[in-house]
C-alpha positions as CSV (number, residue, x, y, z in Angstrom):
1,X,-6.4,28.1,1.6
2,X,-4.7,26.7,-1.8
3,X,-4.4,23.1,-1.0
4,X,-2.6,21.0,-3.6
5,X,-4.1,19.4,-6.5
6,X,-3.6,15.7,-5.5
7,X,-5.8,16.3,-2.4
8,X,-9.3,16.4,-4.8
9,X,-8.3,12.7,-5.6
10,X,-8.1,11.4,-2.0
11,X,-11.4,10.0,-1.0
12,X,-12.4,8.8,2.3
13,X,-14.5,6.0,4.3
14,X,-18.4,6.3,4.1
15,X,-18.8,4.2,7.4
16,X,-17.4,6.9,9.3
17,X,-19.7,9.2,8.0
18,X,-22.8,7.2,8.5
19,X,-21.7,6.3,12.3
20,X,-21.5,10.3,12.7
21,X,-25.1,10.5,11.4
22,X,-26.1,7.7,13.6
23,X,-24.4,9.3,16.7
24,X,-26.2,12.4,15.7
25,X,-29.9,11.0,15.5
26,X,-28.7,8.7,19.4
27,X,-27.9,12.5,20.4
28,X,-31.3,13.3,19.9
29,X,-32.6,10.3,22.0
30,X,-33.1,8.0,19.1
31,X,-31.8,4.2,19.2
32,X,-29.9,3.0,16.5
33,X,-28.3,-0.3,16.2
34,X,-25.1,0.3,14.7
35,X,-24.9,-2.5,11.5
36,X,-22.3,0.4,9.6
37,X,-18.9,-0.4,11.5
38,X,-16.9,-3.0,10.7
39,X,-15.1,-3.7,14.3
40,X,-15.3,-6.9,16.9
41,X,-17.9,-6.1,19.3
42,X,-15.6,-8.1,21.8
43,X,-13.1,-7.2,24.8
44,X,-9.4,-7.1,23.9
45,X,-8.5,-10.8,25.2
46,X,-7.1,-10.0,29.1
47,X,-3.6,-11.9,28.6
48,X,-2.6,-8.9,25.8
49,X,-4.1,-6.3,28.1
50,X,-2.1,-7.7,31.0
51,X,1.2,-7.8,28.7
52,X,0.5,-4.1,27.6
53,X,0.2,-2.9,31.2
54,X,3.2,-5.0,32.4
55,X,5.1,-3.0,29.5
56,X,4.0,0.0,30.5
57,X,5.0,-0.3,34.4
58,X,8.4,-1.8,32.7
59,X,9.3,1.8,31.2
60,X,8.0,0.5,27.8
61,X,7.0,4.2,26.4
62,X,9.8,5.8,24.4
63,X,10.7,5.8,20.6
64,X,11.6,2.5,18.9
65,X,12.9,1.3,15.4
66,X,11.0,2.6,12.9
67,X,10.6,-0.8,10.9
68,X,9.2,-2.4,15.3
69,X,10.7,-3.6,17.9
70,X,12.7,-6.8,17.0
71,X,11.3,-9.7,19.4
72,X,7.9,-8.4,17.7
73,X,9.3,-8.6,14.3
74,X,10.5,-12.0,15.1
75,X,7.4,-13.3,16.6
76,X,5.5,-11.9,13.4
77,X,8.2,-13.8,11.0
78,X,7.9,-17.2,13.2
79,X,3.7,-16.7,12.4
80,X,3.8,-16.0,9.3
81,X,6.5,-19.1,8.8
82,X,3.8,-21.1,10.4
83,X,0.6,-20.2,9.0
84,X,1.6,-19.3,5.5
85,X,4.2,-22.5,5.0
86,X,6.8,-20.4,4.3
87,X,10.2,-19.2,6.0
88,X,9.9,-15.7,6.5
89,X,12.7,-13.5,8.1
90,X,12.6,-11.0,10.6
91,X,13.6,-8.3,8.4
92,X,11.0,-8.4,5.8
93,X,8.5,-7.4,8.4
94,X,7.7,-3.6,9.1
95,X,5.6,-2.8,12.0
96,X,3.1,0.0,11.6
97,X,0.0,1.8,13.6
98,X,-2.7,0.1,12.4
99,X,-2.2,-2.5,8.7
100,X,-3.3,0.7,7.2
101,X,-0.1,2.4,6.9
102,X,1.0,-1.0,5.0
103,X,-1.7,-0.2,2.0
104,X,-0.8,3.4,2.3
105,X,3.4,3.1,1.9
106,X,3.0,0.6,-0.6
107,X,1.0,2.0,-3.0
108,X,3.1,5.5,-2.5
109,X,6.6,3.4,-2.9
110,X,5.9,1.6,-5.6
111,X,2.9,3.4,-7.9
112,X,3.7,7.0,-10.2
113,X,2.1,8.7,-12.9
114,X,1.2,6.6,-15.6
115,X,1.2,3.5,-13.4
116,X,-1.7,1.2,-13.3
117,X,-3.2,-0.8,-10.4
118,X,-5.5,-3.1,-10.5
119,X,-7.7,-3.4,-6.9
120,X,-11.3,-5.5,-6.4
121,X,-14.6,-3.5,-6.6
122,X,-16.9,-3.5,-4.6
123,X,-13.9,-3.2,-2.1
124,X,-12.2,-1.7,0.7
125,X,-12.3,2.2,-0.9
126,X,-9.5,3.3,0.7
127,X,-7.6,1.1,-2.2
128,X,-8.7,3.2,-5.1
129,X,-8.3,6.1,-2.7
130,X,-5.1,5.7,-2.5
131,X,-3.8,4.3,-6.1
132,X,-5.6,7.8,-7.1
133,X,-3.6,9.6,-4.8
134,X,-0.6,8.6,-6.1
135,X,-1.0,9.9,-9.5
136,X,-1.8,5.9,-11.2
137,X,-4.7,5.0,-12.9
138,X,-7.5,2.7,-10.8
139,X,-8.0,0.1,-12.8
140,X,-11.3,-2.0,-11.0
141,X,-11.3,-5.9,-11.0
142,X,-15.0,-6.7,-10.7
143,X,-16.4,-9.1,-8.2
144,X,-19.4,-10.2,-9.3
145,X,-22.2,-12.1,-7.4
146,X,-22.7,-14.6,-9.7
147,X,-19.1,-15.7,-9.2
148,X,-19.8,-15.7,-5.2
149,X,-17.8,-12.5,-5.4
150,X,-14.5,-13.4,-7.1
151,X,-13.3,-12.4,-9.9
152,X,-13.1,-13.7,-13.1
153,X,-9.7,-15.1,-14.7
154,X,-10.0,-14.1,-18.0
155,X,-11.6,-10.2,-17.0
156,X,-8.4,-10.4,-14.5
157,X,-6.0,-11.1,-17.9
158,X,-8.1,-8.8,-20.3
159,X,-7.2,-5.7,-17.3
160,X,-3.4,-6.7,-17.6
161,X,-1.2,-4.2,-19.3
162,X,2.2,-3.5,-19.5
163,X,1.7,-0.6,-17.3
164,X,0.4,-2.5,-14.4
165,X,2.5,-2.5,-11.7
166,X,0.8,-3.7,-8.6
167,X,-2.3,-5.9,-8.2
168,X,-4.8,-5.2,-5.0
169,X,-5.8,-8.9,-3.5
170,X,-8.2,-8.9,-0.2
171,X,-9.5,-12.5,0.8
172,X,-11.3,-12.8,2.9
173,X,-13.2,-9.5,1.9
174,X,-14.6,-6.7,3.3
175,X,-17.3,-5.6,2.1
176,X,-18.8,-9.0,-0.4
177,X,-17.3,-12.0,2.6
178,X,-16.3,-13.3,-0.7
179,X,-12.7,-15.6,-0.1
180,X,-10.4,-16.4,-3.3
181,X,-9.9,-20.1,-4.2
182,X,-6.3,-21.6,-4.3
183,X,-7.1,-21.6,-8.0
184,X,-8.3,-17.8,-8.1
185,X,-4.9,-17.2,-6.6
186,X,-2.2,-19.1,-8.7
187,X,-4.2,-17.4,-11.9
188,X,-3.1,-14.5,-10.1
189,X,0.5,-15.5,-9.3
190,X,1.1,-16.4,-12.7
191,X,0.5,-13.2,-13.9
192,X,2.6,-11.4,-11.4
193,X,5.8,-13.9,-11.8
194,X,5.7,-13.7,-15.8
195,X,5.0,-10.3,-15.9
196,X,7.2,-9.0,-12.2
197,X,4.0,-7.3,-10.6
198,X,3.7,-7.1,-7.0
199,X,1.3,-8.2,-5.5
200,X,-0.1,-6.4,-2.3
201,X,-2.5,-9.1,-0.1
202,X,-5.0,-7.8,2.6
203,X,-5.8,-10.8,4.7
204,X,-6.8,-9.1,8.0
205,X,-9.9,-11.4,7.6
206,X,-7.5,-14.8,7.4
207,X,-9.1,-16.1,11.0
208,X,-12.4,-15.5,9.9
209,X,-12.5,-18.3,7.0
210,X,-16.0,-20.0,7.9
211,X,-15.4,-22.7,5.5
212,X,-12.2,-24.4,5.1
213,X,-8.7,-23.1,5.6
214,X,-7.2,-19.5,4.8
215,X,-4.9,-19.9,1.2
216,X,-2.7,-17.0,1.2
217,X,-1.0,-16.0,-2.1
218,X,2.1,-16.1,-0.1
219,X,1.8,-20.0,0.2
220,X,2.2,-20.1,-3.8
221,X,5.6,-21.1,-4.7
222,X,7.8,-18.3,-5.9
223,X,5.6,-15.7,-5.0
224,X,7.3,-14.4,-1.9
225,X,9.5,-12.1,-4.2
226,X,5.9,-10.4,-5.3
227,X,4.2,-10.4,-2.6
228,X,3.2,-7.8,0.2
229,X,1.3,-9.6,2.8
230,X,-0.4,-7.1,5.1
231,X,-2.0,-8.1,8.1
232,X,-3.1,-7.0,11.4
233,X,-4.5,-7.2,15.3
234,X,-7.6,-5.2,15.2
235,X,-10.3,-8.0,13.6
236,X,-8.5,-11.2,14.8
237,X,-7.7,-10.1,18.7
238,X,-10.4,-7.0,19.1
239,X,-7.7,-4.5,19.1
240,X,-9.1,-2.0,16.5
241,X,-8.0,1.1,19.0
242,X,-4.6,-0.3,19.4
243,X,-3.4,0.9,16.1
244,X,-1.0,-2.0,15.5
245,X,-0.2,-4.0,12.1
246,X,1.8,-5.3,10.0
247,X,3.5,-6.5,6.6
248,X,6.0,-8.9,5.1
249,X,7.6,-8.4,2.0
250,X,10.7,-8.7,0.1
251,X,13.5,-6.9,1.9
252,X,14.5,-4.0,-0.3
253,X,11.0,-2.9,-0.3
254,X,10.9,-3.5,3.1
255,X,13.6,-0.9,3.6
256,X,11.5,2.2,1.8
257,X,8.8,1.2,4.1
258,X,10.6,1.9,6.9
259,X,12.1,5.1,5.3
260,X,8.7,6.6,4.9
261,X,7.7,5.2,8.7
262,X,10.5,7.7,9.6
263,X,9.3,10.5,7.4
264,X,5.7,10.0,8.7
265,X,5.3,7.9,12.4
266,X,8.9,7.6,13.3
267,X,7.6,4.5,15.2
268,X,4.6,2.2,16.3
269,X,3.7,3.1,20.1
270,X,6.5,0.4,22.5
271,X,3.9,-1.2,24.9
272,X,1.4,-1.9,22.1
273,X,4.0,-4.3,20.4
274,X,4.8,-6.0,23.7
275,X,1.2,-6.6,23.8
276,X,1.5,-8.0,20.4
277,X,3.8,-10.6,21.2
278,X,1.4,-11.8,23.7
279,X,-1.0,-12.3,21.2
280,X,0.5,-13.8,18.5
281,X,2.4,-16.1,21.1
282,X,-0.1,-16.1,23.9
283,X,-3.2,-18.9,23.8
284,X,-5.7,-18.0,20.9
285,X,-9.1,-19.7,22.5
286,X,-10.4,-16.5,22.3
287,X,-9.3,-16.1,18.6
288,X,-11.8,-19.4,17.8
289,X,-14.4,-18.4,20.4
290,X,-14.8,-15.2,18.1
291,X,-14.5,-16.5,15.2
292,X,-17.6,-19.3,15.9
293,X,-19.4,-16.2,17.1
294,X,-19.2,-14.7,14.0
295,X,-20.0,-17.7,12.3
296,X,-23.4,-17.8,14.2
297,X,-24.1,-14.4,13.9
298,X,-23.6,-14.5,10.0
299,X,-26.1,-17.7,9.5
300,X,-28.6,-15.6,11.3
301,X,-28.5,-13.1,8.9
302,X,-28.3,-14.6,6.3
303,X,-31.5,-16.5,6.6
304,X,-33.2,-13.4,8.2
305,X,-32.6,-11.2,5.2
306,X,-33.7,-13.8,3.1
307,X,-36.8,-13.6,4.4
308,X,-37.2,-9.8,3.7
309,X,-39.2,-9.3,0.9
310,X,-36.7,-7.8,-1.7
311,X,-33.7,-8.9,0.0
312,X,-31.4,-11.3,-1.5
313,X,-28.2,-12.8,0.2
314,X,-25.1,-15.4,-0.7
315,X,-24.1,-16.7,2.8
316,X,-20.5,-15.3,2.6
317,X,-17.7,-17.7,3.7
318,X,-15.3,-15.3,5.5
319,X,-14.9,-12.1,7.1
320,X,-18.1,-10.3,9.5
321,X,-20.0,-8.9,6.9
322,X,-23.1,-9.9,4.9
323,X,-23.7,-8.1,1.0
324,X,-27.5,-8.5,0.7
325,X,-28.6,-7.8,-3.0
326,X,-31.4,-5.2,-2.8
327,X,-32.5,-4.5,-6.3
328,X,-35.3,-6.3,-5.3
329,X,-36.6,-3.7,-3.2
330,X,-36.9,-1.1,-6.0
331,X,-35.0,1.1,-4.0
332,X,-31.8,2.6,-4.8
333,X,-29.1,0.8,-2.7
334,X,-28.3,4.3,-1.2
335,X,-31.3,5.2,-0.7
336,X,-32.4,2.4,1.4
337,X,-29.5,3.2,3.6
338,X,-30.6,6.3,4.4
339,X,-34.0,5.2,4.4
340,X,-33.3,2.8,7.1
341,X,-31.2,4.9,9.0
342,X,-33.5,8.0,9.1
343,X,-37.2,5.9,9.2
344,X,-36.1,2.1,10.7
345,X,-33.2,2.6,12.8
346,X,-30.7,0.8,11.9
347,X,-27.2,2.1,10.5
348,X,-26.1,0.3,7.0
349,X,-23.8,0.8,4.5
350,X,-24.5,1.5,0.3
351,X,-22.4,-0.9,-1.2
352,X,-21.6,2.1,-3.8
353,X,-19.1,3.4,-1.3
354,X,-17.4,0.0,-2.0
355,X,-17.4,0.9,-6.0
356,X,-19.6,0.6,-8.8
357,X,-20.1,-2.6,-8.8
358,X,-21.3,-2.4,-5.3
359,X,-24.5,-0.5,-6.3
360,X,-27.8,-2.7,-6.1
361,X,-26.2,-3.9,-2.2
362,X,-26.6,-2.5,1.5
363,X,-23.0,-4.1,3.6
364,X,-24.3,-5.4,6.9
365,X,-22.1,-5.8,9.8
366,X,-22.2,-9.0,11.9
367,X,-20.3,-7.0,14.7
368,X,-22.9,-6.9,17.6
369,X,-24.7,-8.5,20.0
370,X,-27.2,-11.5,18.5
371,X,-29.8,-10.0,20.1
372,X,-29.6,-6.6,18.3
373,X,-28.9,-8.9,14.8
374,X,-32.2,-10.2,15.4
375,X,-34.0,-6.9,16.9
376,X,-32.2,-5.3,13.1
377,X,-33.8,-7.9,11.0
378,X,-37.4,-7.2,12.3
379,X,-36.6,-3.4,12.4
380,X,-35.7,-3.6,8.1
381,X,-38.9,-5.4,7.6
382,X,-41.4,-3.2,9.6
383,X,-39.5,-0.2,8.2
384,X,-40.3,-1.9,4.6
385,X,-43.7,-2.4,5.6
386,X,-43.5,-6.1,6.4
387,X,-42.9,-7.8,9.9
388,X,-40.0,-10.2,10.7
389,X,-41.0,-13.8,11.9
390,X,-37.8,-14.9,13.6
């Protein structure tokens, strides 16, 4: 088969791969706890169940608009109104399967050859993935421990060009926990207003800001013109098999989106947006109940880890992940993965599938039970040759 050239420059996501290797080694009666997959370990709350059911029953199952259904799109533009203090429209929202799609049309409607993009590393890969894809050149913003994982103004400036057209934000962050300062991100929006970049923000993470409130670049004045907010249900409601998300963006550009919907989806599934509604407009105790789970679950491994000889880790402020340092260990970050996949038992990620400058780091998730947090912690350090006094 003679596939085209641009398909050696689409990567992929490791924590898939390692979850197939843990299902693997489970298959041959081994127990893993799963610490790879970055996905709530909680029920879909019952009231957006109920609404998707009701919808269903209702007839709710044919084709749609391609851009959503328009009480959805309203609902979105009233939250998004609310919670980023601006006055957002319904038709600068395009509903997708999964916030995926959002990262994925972007970067194809507004990056070419020759283009640059500049996207944070370590960080989600599917970002460089994707800028690669599109014929630009991935240009990596580092976020650096030292900086509690944000990035540094004047590195941010010095990777300006004049071929820079779109600038990858993702706060909180998956895979560091790190979460940009309002001052991080008006260094940012003075960039992208004097220069006209977009800006495209990730902020599926925005409920899970341990320590003060979410700033979203879209609460900067005059940035709504450069700004792509991109957003989601699967980590704030536990609806990661729902395939339903979202973004918000200037209207022209919300009108390509929707063309390449049509050329790709057509639509998003009918019920699942009913069941949307319900939860963006239905009661959220379930949202905070989550979220101070998280919370929990994080402090405990943080201090566990740090008690693992060779182990080093910030307590990151957002998101469900932890981004031990490991260099320590005299292991190769990869390594160690595999090591404690195949020897200890529990299912990590490299923080080189993140980027470069994730090398040196193992990406924890705080997605599962406290018990098996705690069971993982003493698992690492007998697998390292120490025991875990928890």
């Amino acid at each position: 088969m003679r596939l085209s050239e641009r398909m050696s420059r689409l990567g992929s996501e490791t924590a898939f791969e390692v979850l197939a290797r843990a299902k693997a080694l489970e298959a041959k009666g081994r127990e893993i706890i799963h610490l790879e997959i970055g996905e709530p370990n909680f029920d879909t709350p019952a009231h957006i169940v109920e609404a998707a059911v009701k919808a269903l029953h209702e007839g709710h199952t044919h084709y749609t608009p391609a851009a959503g259904i328009p009480p959805l799109r309203q609902s979105i533009a009233r939250h998004v109104s609310r919670t980023r203090g601006i006055e957002a429209r319904p038709e600068q929202v395009v509903v997708t399967p999964g916030a995926k799609p959002i990262m994925f049309f972007s970067i194809l409607a507004l990056l070419q050859a020759g283009d640059e993009a500049l996207y944070p590393n370590p960080g989600f890969p599917i970002y460089e993935s994707m800028i690669n894809f599109s014929g630009a050149k991935a240009v990596a913003l580092p976020l650096r421990e030292e900086k509690d994982f944000r990035f540094d103004p004047d590195e941010f400036r010095s990777l300006i060009t004049d071929r820079t057209r779109l600038i990858i934000l993702n706060s909180p962050q998956n895979p560091t926990g790190g979460v940009l300062t309002r001052q991080d991100l008006e260094v940012v929006a003075e960039v992208a207003r004097e220069r006209d970049i977009m800006v495209l923000s990730d902020e599926v993470y925005n409920q899970l800001s341990f320590e003060g409130e979410h700033v979203s670049i879209l609460s900067i004045p005059d940035m709504a013109a450069n700004t792509i907010l991109l957003d989601g249900f699967s980590k704030t409601y536990a609806m990661t098999g729902w395939r339903i998300g979202y973004g918000v963006m200037p209207v022209e550009l919300a009108q390509h989106i929707t063309k390449l919907m049509v050329n790709s989806n057509s639509c998003t599934a009918d019920f699942t947006q009913y069941a949307a509604i319900a939860a963006l407009e239905g009661p959220q105790e379930a949202v905070v109940e989550m979220a101070a789970a998280f919370k929990e679950r994080r402090d405990i491994m943080v201090a566990g880890l740090n008690r693992i000889p060779g182990f080093s880790c910030l307590n990151p402020p957002g998101a469900f992940y932890v981004f031990p340092n490991v260099t320590e260990t005299g292991m190769d970050s990869k390594a160690l993965a595999d090591y404690l996949l195949e020897t200890g038992g529990v299912a990590t990620l490299d923080g080189g599938c993140f980027g470069q400058h994730g090398q040196g780091y193992l990406r924890l998730s705080c997605a599962n039970s406290v018990e098996n947090l705690r069971r993982a912690l003493e698992w690492i350090e007998d697998a390292l040759g120490g025991r875990f006094e928890g």
